[in-house]
C-alpha positions, 0 to 999 in steps of 0.5 A: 293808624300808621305813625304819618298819620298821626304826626299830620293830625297835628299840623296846622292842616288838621281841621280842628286845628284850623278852626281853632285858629280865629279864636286863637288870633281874634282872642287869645293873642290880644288877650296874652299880649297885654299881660305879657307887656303889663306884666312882663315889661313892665309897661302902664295899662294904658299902653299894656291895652293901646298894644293889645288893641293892635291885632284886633284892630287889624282884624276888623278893618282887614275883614271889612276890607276883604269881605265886608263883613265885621270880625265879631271876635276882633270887634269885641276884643277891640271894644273891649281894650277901648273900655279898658283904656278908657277906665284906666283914664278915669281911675285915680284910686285902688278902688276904681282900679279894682272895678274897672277890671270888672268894666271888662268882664262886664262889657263882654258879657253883656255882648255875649248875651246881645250876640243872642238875637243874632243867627250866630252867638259870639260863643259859638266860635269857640263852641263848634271846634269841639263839638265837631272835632273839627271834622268836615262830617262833624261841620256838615252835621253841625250845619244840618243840624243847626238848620233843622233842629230847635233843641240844637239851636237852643242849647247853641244859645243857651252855652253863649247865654251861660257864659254871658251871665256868668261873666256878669255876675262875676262883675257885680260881685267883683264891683261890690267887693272892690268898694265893701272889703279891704283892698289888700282882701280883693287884690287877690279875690278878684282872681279867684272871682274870675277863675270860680266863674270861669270853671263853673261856665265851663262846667254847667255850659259844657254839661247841659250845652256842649255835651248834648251838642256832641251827641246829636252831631255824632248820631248826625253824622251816622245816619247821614254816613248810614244813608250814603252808604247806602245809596251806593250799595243800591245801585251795586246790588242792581247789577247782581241781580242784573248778572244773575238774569242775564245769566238765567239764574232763577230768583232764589238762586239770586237770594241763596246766592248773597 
């Protein structure tokens, strides 16, 4: 691999780098920026939030505009900072501050869990890049495999169904604990609640979802490789033989001759 080649995977051109960047924009930067104006500058929640709910907002108008069809991520992200802001109104002690942030948490899982019974759950953006590398055999398998395959499409389901369960249960015990132990206990249990949980979605989901996924898409994207390969020999080795007759060269010499 020339030393180009590896500079170009990576670009902004890259494929994974590309698909990667809706979840990047829809999630990771609303997410960012209300911690950056919270905690970097000093600014309220409820303007923290208010801020953070700009790109989403943009986002989900901007694709009902263009395509007419909801931004799920955005959507969340903005539901998510409507929920925030409306507990932070709400909230006139430490204990109520504590629970509002499992509100969140909640909120997202459960429309992780309701994005279930559509034909594409909400984790899925973030799933396919990896699973694919964001190579165009990988999401031409993945697209196959999807349409033909229920043991893909369950464990697709499963990995939104692990995280969407997860951040639930990382709500319940972060409600429970902001009004049964000493708040000074749960200023700092909270984080580790919710970097428990994350890790153990990571693990379980990644394990028993992300890592079989991987698998069928890399044997998808083999036999299709294997059968375009070939196709295009069949009609390679029709000519030979072809030569070898007109040349007037007997059928064995045609086998002895490959």
């Amino acid at each position: 691999m020339s030393q180009h080649q590896t500079a170009a995977e990576g670009t902004p051109g890259n494929p994974l780098v590309r698909s990667l960047v809706p979840l990047i924009v829809d999630a990771g930067i609303p997410i960012a920026s209300y911690y950056v104006l919270s905690e970097g500058f000093g600014l309220g929640t409820v303007a923290a939030l208010g801020w953070s709910s700009v790109v989403p907002a943009l986002r989900t108008v901007w694709g009902l505009v263009r395509s007419r069809a909801v931004n799920g991520l955005a959507l969340l992200m903005l539901v998510v900072n409507v929920v925030g802001l409306a507990t932070s109104v709400v909230a006139g002690d430490a204990r109520l501050m504590m629970a509002k942030d499992s509100a969140v948490s909640s909120t997202v899982g459960i429309v992780i869990l309701l994005s279930l019974r559509s034909r594409r759950p909400l984790m899925t953006a973030g799933l396919k890049p990896w699973v694919t590398k964001g190579s165009p055999a990988g999401n031409a398998a993945w697209d196959r495999l999807l349409a033909s395959s229920e043991r893909f499409r369950r464990a697709e389901r499963r990995f939104s169904a692990i995280w969407g369960g997860a951040l639930l249960t990382e709500c319940v015990l972060k409600v429970v604990g902001a009004y049964t132990l000493p708040v000074h206990t749960m200023v700092w249990l909270g984080t580790v609640l919710t970097v428990v949980f994350i890790l153990l979605a990571m693990v379980i989901a990644g394990g028993s979802c992300a890592e079989p996924m991987e698998k069928m898409v890399k044997a998808e994207s083999e036999r299709a490789a294997g059968t375009a390969s070939g196709a295009a020999t069949g009609p390679a080795q029709d000519a030979k033989n072809a030569a070898y007759a007109a040349a007037g060269a007997p059928a064995a010499a045609v086998g002895s001759a490959e």
